[in-house]
C-alpha positions in Angstrom: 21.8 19.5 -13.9 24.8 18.4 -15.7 24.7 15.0 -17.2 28.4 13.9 -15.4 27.6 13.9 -11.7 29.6 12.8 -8.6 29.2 9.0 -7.8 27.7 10.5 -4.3 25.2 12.8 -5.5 24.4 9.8 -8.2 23.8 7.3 -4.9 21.4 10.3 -3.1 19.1 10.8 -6.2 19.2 6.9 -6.6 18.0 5.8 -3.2 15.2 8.8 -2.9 14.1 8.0 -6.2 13.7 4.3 -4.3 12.0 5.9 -1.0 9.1 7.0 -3.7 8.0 4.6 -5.4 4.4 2.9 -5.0 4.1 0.4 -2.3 3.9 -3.2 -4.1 0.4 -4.8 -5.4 0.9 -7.1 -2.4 0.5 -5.3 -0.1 -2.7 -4.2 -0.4 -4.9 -6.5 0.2 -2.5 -7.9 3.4 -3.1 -4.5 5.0 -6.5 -3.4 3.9 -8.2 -7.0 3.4 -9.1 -8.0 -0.5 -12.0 -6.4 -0.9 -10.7 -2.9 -0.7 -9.5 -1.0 -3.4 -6.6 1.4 -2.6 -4.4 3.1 -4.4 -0.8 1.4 -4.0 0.4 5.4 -3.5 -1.3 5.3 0.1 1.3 3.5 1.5 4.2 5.3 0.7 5.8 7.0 3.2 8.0 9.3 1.8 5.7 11.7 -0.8 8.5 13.9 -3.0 8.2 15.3 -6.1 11.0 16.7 -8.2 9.7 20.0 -8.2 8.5 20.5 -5.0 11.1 19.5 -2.3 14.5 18.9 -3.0 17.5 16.7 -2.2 20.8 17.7 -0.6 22.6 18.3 -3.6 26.3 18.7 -2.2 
């Protein structure tokens, strides 16, 4: 992908990088109890990897 992109394709790639990210440290223990050990990963909701699904890219 070039490196000069369109202020709208910048603002897609932006907010799904946001919709990936690990849920925060938090959280955990307010949803599983504080004994539990959980990966912060389980309680994203959107899973997406660069390679596998993409974005709209128009």
């Amino acid at each position: 992908m070039s490196s000069r992109k369109p202020s709208g394709r910048k603002n897609r790639l932006i907010s799904a990088g946001r919709q990936t990210r690990w849920a925060p440290f938090w959280i955990i223990p307010k949803v599983f109890g504080v004994g539990r050990r959980v990966h912060p990963s389980a309680l994203t909701r959107k899973k997406r990897r660069w390679r596998k699904s993409s974005i709209q890219r128009g």
